[in-house]
C-alpha positions in Angstrom: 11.1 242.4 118.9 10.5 242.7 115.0 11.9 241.6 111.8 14.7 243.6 110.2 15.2 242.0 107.1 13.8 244.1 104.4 13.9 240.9 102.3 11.5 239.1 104.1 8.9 241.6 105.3 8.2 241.9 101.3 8.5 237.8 100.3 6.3 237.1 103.9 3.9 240.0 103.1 4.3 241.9 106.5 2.9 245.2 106.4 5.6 247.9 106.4 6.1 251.5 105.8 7.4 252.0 102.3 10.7 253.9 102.9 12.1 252.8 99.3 12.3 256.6 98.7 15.0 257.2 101.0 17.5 254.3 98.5 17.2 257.5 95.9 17.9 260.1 98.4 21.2 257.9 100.1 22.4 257.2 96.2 21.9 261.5 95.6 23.5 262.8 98.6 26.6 264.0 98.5 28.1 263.6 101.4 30.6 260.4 102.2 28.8 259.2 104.8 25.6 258.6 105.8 24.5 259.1 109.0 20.9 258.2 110.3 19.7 259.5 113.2 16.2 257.9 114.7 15.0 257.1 117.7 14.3 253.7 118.7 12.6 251.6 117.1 12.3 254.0 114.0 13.3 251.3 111.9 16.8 252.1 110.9 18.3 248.9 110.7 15.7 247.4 108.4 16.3 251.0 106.0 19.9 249.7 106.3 18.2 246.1 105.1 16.6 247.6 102.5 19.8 249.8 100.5 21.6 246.7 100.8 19.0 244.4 99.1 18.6 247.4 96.8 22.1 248.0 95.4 23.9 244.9 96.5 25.4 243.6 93.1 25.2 240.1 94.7 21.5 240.3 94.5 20.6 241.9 91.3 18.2 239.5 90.3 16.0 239.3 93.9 16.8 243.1 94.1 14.1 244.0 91.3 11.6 241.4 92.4 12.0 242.9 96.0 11.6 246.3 94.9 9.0 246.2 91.5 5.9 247.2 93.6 7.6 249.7 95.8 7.0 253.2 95.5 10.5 253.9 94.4 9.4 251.7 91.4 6.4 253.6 90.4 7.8 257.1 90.8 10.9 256.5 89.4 11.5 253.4 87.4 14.3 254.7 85.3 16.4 254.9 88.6 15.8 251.5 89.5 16.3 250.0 85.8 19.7 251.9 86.2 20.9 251.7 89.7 19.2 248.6 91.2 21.4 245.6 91.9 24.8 247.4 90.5 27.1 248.4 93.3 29.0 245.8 95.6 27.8 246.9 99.5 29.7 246.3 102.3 27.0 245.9 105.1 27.8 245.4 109.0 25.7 245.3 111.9 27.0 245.2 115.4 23.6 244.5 116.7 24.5 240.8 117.6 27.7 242.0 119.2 26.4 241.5 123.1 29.7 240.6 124.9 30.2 240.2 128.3 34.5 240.6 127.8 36.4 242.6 125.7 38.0 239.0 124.4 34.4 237.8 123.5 33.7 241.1 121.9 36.8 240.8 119.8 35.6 237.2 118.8 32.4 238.5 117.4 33.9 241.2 115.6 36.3 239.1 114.2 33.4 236.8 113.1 31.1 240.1 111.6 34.5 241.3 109.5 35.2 237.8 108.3 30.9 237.5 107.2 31.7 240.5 105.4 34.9 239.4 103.5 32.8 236.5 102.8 29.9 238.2 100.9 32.6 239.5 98.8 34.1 236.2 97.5 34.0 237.4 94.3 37.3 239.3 95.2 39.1 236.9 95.4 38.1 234.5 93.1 38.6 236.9 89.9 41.7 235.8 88.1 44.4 238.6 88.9 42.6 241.2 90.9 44.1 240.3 93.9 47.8 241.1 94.5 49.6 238.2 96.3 49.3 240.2 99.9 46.1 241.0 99.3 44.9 237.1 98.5 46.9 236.0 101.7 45.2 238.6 104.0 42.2 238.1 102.3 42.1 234.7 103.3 43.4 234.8 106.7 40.5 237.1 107.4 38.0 234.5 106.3 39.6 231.6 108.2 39.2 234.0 111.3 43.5 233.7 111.8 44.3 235.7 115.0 47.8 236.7 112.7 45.3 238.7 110.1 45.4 242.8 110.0 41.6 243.8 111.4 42.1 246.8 112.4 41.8 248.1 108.5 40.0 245.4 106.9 36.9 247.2 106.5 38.8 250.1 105.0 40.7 247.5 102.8 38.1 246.1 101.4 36.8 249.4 100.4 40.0 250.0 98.3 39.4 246.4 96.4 
């Protein structure tokens, strides 16, 4: 119905809402979570899109082209200099997840979890990060092995 990605309603030049404000106030709160509750349509997974592209260490360098005429940016540049492109973010969606079978849903998730392992690669190539265990999971997870522990993997990865 509409584009989602927050990285390419800026690069195509689709008009959008500037919600760059709400990156600052996910970073201040102090809660664990964040929850967002919207209505349809309200654009909640493209806000989602947006903190990733914001803080995602793996995209530093598109980060502060994505977000240097954003209103975050003007009102408070020192908070972008500093936080922008600096935190690794572990992002999900189960939007795609539309199975008819508890087996194909299992599939898919196993396919978002090991997407998600893979954006993190970096893990697992640093030189002695990884305990031995950890490698060994970490790789069955990417190769999608039906032996690997998903029940915890998000939460795993967390604890890297």
């Amino acid at each position: 119905i509409g584009i989602s990605d927050y990285k390419e309603i800026v690069e195509d030049g689709y008009f959008h809402w500037d919600r760059t404000m709400f990156v600052k106030e996910f970073y201040t709160d102090s809660g664990k979570t964040i929850l967002i509750l919207r209505p349809r349509r309200w654009a909640k997974t493209t806000t989602v899109s947006m903190a990733k592209y914001f803080f995602d260490i793996n995209a530093s360098g598109l980060a502060n082209s994505l977000f240097a005429q954003s209103k975050l940016s003007q009102e408070d540049p020192e908070f972008v200099a500093s936080h922008c492109g600096q935190f690794p973010v572990i992002s999900v969606s189960f939007g795609e997840c539309r199975a008819s079978s508890w087996e194909k849903m299992e599939t898919d998730l196993v396919a978002i979890i090991s997407r998600v392992y893979n954006d993190h690669l970096y893990l697992l190539k640093a030189e002695n990060f990884l305990e031995d265990h950890e490698r060994l999971e970490y790789e069955a997870i990417l190769k999608r092995d039906p032996s690997a522990h998903y029940k915890f993997s998000l939460f795993n990865l967390t604890a890297l």
